[in-house]
C-alpha positions as CSV (number, residue, x, y, z in Angstrom):
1,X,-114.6,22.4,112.0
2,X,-116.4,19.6,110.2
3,X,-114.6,16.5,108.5
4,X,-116.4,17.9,105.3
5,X,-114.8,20.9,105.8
6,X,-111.1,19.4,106.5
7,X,-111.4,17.0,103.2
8,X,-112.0,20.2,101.3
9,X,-109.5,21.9,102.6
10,X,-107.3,19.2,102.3
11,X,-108.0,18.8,98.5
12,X,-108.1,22.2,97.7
13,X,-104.7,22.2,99.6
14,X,-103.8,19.4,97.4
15,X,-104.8,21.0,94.4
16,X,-103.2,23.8,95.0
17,X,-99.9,21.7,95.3
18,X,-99.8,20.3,92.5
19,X,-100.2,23.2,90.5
20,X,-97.1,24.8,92.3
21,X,-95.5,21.3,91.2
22,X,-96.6,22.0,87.6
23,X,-95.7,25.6,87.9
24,X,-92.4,24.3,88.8
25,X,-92.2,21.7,86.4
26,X,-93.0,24.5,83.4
27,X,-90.2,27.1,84.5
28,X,-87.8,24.2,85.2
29,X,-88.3,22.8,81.4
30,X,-88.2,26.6,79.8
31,X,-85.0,26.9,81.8
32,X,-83.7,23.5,80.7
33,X,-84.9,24.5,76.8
34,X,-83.3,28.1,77.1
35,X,-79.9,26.8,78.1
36,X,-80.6,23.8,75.4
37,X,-81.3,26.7,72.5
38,X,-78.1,29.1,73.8
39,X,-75.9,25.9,73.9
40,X,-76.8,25.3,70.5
41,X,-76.1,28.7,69.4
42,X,-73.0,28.3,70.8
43,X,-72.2,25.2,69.3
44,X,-72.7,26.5,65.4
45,X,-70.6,29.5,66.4
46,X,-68.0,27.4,67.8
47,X,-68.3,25.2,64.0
48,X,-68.1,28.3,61.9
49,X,-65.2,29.7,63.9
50,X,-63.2,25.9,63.5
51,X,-64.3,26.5,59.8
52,X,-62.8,30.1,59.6
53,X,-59.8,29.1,61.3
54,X,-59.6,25.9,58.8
55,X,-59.7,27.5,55.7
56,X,-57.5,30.4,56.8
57,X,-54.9,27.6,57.8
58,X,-55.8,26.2,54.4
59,X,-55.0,29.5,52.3
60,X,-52.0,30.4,54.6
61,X,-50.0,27.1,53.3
62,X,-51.4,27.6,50.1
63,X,-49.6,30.7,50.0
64,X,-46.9,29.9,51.5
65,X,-46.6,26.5,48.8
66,X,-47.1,29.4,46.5
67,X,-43.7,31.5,47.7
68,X,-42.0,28.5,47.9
69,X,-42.6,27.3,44.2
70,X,-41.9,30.9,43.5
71,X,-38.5,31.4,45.2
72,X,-37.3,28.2,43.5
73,X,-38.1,28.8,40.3
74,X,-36.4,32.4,40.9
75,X,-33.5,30.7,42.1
76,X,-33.5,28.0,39.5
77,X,-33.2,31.3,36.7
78,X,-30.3,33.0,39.3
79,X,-28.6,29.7,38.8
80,X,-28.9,28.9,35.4
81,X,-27.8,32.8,34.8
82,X,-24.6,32.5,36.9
83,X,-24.2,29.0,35.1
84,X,-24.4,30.4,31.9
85,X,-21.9,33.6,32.9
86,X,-19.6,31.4,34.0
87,X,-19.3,29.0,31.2
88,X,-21.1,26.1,33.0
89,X,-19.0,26.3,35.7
90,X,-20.5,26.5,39.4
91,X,-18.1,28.2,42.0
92,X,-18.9,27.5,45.4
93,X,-18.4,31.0,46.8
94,X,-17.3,34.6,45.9
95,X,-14.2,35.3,47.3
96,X,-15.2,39.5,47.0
97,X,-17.6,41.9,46.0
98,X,-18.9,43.5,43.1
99,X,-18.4,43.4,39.8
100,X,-14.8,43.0,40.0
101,X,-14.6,39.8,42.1
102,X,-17.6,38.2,39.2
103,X,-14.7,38.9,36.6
104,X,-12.3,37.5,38.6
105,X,-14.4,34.1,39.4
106,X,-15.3,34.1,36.0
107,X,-11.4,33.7,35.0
């Protein structure tokens, strides 16, 4: 073998590394950009989830403000009804049941 002949195969063995490199270089970055693009997915999904979850936290209270406003007005009218039964007095307790113990709290 020549010394021409080694400096060409030499830089065509060069060449031909630092194509592999480049080769290399390409799949490594369309790796890196397809886990970058499926973590980004991942992150919107994650937001709208929080967002779902947030607003059904949101109407859950809501409704449950709503029962709660509910039940005392409804106990507010009960109250003012037994109130009104009883002459504006309020007895702590009934001492029986049905309508013969009302009568006899209302005496």
């Amino acid at each position: 073998m020549t010394q021409q002949s080694i400096e060409k195969l030499e830089t065509q063995r060069r060449a031909s590394e630092a194509q592999n490199k480049e080769l290399l270089n390409y799949v490594g970055d369309n790796t890196r950009l397809s886990h970058a693009a499926k973590n980004e997915i991942r992150v919107s999904q994650a937001r709208r989830a929080n967002t779902m979850a947030r607003v059904a936290a949101e109407n859950m209270v809501a409704q449950k403000l709503s029962e709660q406003e509910y039940n005392g007005r409804m106990n507010k009218v009960i109250f003012e009804q037994v109130r009104g039964r009883e002459g504006g007095v309020v007895t702590a307790g009934c001492t029986g049941s049905g309508e013969g113990a009302f009568k006899a709290n209302q005496q």
